[in-house]
C-alpha positions in Angstrom: 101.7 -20.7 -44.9 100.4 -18.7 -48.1 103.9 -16.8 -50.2 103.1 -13.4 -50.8 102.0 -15.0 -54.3 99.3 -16.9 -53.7 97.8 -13.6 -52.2 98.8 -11.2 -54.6 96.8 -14.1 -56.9 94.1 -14.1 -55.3 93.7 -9.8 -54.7 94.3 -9.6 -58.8 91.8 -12.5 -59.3 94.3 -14.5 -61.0 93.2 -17.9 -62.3 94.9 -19.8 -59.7 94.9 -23.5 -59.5 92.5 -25.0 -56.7 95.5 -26.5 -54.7 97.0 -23.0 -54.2 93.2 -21.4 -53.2 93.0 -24.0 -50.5 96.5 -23.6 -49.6 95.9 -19.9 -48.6 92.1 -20.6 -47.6 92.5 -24.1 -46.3 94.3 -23.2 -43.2 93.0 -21.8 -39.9 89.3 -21.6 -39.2 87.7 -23.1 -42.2 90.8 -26.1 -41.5 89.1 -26.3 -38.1 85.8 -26.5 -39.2 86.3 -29.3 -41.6 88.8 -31.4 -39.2 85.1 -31.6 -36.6 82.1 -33.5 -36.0 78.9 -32.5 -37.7 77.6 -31.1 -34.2 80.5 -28.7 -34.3 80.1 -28.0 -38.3 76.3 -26.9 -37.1 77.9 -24.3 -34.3 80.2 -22.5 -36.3 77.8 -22.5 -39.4 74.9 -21.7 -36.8 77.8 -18.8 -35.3 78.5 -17.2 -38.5 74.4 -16.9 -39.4 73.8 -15.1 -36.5 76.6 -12.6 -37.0 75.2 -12.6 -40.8 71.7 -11.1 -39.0 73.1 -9.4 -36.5 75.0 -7.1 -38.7 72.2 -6.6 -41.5 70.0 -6.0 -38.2 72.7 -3.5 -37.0 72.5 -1.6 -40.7 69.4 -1.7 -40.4 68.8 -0.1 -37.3 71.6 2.5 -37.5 69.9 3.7 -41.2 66.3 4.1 -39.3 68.2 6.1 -36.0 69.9 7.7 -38.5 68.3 9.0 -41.5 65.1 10.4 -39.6 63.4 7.0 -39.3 63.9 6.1 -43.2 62.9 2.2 -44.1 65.5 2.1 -46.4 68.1 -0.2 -44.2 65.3 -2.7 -43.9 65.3 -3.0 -48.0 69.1 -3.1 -48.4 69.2 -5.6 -45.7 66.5 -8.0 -47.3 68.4 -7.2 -50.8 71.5 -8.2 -49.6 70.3 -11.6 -48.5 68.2 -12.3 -51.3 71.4 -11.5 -53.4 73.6 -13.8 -51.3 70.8 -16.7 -52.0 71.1 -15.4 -55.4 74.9 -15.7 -55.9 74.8 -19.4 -53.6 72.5 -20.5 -56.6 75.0 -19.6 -59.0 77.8 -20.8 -57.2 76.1 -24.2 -56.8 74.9 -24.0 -60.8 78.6 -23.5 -62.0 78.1 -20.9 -63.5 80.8 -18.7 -60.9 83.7 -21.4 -60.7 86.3 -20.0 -58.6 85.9 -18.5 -55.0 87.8 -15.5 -55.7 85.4 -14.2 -58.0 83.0 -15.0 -55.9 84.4 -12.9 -53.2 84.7 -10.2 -56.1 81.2 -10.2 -56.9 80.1 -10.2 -53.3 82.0 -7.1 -52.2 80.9 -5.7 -55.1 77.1 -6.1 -54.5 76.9 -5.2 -51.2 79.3 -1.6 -52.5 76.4 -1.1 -54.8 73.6 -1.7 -52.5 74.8 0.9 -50.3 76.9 3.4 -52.1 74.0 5.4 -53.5 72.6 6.5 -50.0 69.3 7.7 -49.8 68.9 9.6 -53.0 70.7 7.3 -55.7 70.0 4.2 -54.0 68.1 2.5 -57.4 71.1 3.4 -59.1 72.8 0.9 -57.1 70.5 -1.8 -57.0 70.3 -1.4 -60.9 74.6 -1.8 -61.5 74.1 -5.0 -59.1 71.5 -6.8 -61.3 72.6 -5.7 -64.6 76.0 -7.0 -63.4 74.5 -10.5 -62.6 72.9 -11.0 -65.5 76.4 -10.2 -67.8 77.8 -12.9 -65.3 74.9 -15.7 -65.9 75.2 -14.5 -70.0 78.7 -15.5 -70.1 78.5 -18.5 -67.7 75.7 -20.0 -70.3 78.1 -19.0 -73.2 81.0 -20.4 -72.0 79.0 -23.6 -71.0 77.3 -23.3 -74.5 80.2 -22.3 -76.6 83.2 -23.4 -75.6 85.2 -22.8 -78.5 84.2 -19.0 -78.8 87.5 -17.4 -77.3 89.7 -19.7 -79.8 88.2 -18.8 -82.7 90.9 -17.5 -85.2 90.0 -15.1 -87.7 92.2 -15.2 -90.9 
C-alpha cells in the first residue's frame, strides 16, 4: 500500500524513483491487467477506448444541446484526441520520462481546451501548443546538452 509519501510525491511532481511510481500505480487494476492473458489485455484496453469515445461523444453532444447547436464540442473532442496521439508520440520518443508529468501535461491540455468556452476558446488551444513545443525544446536540449544545468559560472 502507497505511504502518504509516495502520493504527496507524486501530486508535487517529485522526481520519484520508478520503483516507488509502480509501487503506488502498480497495484489494483493496472496489476490485474498485466497478471492476464493477451485476450484479457485486449478487453480492458478495448473497455477503456470505448469509455475514451463515449465521453468525448458525451462532450460533444452536451456542447451542441447546449450552446444553441454550436460545433464547437466536435472540435475540442477531435483536439483532444489528436493531442493524446500527440503526447503518446512523445511519451514513446522520450522526450516526457516520467508518468507523473505526463499526467500533468494531460490534465493540463484537456483544462485548456475547454476553459475558454465559446468566446476565448483559441486562447486555449494556443497555451496548449505553445506549452508542447517548450516541452519538446527542452526534451531535445536536455538529450542534446546534457551538461547545460551543471555549468558553473566563475
Amino acid at each position: 500500500m502507497p505511504s502518504i509519501h509516495d502520493i504527496f510525491d507524486m501530486i508535487t511532481i517529485g522526481k520519484i524513483s520508478e520503483k516507488k511510481m509502480m509501487n503506488a500505480f502498480g497495484r489494483g487494476f493496472q496489476r490485474i491487467a498485466m497478471d492476464n492473458s493477451t485476450a484479457v489485455k485486449l478487453m480492458i484496453n478495448g473497455g477503456l477506448l470505448l469509455i475514451y469515445v463515449g465521453v468525448l461523444f458525451l462532450y460533444s453532444w452536451l456542447v451542441y444541446d447546449l450552446d444553441a447547436g454550436s460545433k464547437l464540442g466536435v472540435v475540442s473532442s477531435i483536439a483532444v484526441a489528436i493531442n493524446d496521439i500527440y503526447l503518446y508520440m512523445m511519451y514513446n520518443a522520450r522526450i516526457i520520462n516520467r508518468i507523473s508529468l505526463l499526467s500533468l501535461i494531460i490534465f493540463c491540455s484537456r483544462l485548456f481546451i475547454m476553459l475558454g468556452g465559446s468566446d476565448y476558446w483559441l486562447y486555449g488551444y494556443l497555451v496548449i501548443y505553445v506549452w508542447l513545443e517548450c516541452i519538446i525544446a527542452l526534451g531535445i536540449v536536455e538529450k542534446r546538452l546534457p551538461y547545460n544545468t551543471e555549468l558553473n559560472i566563475n
